[in-house]
N, CA, C and O of each residue as an XYZ file, in Angstrom:
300
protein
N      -1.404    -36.392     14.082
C      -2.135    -35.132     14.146
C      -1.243    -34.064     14.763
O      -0.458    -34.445     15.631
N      -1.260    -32.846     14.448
C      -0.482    -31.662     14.370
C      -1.244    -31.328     15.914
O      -2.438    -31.444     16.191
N      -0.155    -30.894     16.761
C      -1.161    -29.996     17.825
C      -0.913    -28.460     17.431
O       0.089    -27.979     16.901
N      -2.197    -27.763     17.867
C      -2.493    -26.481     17.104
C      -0.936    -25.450     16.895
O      -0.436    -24.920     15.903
N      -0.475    -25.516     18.555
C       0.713    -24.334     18.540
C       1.256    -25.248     18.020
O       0.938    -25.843     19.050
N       1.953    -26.239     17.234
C       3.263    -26.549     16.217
C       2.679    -25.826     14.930
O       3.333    -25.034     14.251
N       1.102    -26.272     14.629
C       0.703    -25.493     13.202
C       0.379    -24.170     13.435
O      -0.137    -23.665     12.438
N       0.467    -23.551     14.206
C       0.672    -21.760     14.151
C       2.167    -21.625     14.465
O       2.518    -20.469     14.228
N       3.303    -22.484     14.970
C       4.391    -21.898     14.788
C       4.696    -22.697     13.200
O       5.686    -22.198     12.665
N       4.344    -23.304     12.747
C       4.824    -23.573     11.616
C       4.235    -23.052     10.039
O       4.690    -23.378      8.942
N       2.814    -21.932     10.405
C       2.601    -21.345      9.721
C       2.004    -19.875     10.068
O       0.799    -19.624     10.097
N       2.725    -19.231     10.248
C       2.196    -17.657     11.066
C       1.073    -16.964     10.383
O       0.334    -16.157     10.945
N       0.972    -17.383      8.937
C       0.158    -16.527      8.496
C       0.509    -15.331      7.938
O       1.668    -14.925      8.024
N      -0.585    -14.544      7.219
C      -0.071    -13.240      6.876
C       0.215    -11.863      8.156
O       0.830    -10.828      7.903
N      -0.350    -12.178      9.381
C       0.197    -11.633     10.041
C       1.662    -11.773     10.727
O       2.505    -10.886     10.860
N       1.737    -13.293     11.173
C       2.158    -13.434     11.956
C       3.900    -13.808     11.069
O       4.941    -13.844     11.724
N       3.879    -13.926     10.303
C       5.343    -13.705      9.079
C       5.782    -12.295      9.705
O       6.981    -12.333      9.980
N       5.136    -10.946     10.045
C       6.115    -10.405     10.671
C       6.617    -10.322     12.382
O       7.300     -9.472     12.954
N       6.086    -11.348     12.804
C       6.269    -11.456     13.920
C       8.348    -11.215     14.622
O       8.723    -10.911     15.754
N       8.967    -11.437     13.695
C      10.085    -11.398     13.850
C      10.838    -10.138     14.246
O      11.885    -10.064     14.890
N       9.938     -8.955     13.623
C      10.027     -7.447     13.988
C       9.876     -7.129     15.056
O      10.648     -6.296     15.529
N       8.664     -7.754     15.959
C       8.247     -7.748     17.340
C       8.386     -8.508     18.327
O       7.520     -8.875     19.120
N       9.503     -8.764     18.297
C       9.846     -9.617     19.541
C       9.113    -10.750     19.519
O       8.886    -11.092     20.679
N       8.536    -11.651     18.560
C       7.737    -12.832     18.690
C       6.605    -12.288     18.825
O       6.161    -12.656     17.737
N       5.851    -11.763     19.231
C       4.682    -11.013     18.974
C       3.437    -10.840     17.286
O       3.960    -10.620     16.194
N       2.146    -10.963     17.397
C       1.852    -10.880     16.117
C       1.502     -9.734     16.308
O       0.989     -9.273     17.328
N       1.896     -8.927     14.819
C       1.593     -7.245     14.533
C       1.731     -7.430     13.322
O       2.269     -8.227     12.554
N       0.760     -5.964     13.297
C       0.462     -5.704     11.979
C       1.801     -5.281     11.253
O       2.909     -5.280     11.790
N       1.462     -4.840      9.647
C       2.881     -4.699      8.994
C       2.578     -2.693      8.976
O       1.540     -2.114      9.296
N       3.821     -2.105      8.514
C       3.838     -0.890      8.697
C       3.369      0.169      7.576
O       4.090      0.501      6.635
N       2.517      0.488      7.722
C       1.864      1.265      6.282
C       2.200      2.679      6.390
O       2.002      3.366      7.392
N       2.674      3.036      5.393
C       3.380      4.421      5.480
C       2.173      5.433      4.333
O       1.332      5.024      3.531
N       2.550      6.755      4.696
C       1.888      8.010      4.367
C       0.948      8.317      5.153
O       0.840      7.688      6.206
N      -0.066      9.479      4.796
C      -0.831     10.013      4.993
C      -2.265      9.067      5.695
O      -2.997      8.660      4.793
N      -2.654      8.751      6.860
C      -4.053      7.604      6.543
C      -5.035      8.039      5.690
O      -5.613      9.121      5.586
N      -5.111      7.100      5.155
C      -6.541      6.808      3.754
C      -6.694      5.842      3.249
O      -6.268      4.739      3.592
N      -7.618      6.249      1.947
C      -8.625      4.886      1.659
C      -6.723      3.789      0.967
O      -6.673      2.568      0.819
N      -5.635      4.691      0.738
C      -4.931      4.342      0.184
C      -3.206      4.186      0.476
O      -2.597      4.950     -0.274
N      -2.441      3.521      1.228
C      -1.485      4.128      1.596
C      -0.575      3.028      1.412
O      -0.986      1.912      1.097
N       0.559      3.272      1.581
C       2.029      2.231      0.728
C       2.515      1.438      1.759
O       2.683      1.886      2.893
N       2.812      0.003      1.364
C       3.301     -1.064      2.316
C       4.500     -1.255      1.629
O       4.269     -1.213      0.421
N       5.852     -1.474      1.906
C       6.794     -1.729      1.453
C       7.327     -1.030      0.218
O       8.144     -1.500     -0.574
N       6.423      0.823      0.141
C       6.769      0.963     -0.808
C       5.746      1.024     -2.360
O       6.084      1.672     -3.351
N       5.032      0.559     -2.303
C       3.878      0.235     -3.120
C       2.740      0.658     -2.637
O       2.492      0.643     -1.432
N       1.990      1.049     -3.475
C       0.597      1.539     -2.966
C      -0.436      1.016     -2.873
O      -0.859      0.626     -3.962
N      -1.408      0.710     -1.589
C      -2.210     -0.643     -1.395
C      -3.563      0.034     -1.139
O      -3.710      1.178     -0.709
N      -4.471     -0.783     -1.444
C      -5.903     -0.194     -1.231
C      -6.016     -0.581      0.292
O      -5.521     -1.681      0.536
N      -6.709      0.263      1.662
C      -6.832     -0.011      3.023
C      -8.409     -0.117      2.654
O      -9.172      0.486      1.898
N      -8.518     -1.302      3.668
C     -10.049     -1.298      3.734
C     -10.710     -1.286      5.249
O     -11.857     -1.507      5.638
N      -9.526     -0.944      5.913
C     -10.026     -1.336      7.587
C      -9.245      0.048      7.991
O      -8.264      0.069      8.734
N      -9.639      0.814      7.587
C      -9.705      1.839      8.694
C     -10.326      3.061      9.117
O     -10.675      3.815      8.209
N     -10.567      3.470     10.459
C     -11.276      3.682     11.482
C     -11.408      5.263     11.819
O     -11.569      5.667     12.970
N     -11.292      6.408     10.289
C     -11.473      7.681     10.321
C     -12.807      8.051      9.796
O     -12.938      8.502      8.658
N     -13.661      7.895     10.494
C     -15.493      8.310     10.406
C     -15.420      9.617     10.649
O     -16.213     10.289      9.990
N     -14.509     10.375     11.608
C     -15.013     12.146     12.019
C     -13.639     12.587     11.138
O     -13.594     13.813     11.046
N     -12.935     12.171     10.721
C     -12.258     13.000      9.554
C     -10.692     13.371     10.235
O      -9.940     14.145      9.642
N     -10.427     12.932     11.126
C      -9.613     13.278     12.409
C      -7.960     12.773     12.397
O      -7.069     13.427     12.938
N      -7.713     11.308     11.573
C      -6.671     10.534     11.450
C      -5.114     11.618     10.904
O      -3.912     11.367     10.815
N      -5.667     12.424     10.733
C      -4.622     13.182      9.518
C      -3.966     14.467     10.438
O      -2.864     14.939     10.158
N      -4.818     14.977     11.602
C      -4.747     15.730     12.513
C      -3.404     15.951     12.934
O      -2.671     15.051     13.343
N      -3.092     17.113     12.835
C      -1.421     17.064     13.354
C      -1.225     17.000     14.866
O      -0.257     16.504     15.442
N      -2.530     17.708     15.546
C      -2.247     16.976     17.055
C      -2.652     15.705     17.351
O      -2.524     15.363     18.527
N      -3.188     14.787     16.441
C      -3.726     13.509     16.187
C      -2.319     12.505     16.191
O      -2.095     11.517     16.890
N      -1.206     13.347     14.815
C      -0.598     12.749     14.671
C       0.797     12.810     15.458
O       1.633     11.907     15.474
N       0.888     14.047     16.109
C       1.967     14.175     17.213
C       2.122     13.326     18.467
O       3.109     12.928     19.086
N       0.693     13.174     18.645
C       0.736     12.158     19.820
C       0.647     10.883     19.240
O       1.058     10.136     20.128
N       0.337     10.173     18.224
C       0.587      8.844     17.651
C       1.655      8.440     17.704
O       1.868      7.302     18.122
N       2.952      9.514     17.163
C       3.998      9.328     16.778
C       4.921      9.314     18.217
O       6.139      9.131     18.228
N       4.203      9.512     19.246
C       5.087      9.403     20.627
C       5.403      8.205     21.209
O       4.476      7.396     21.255
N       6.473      7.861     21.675
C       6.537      6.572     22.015
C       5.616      6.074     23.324
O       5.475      6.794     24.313
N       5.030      4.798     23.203
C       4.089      4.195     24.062
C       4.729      4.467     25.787
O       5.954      4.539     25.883
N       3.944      4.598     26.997
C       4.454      4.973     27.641
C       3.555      3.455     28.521
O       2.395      3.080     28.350
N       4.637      2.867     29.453
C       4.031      1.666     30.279
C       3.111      1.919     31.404
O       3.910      2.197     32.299
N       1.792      2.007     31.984
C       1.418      2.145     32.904
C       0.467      3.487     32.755
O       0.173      4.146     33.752
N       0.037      3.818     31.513
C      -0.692      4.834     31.465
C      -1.579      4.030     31.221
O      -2.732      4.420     31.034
């Protein structure tokens, strides 16, 4: 019998295949453009079904200025 962490390091999953980007870490993969119902993974254009713009707000350029800032430790 497999103990669990050999079968999650021996199969990461669809997340966890990019774990290699993040320092060993599981993260999501990087979806580029505009957020919407529709936006490109590697280049290709993918239908999103999980995401979290109800007040219309995601697209916001002061929305997106501060997204785009790097994470700061201890805030």
């Amino acid at each position: 019998m497999m103990d669990l962490f050999e079968k999650i390091k021996a199969d990461r999953g669809p997340l966890g295949k990019f774990s290699d980007m993040a320092h060993g870490y599981y993260t999501f993969p990087k979806l580029e453009g505009e957020l919407g119902n529709r936006m490109k993974f590697q280049g290709r254009e993918k239908i999103i079904w999980s995401l979290n713009n109800y007040l219309g707000l995601a697209n916001h350029p002061e929305v997106r200025k501060v997204d785009a800032e790097p994470q700061r430790n201890g805030d």
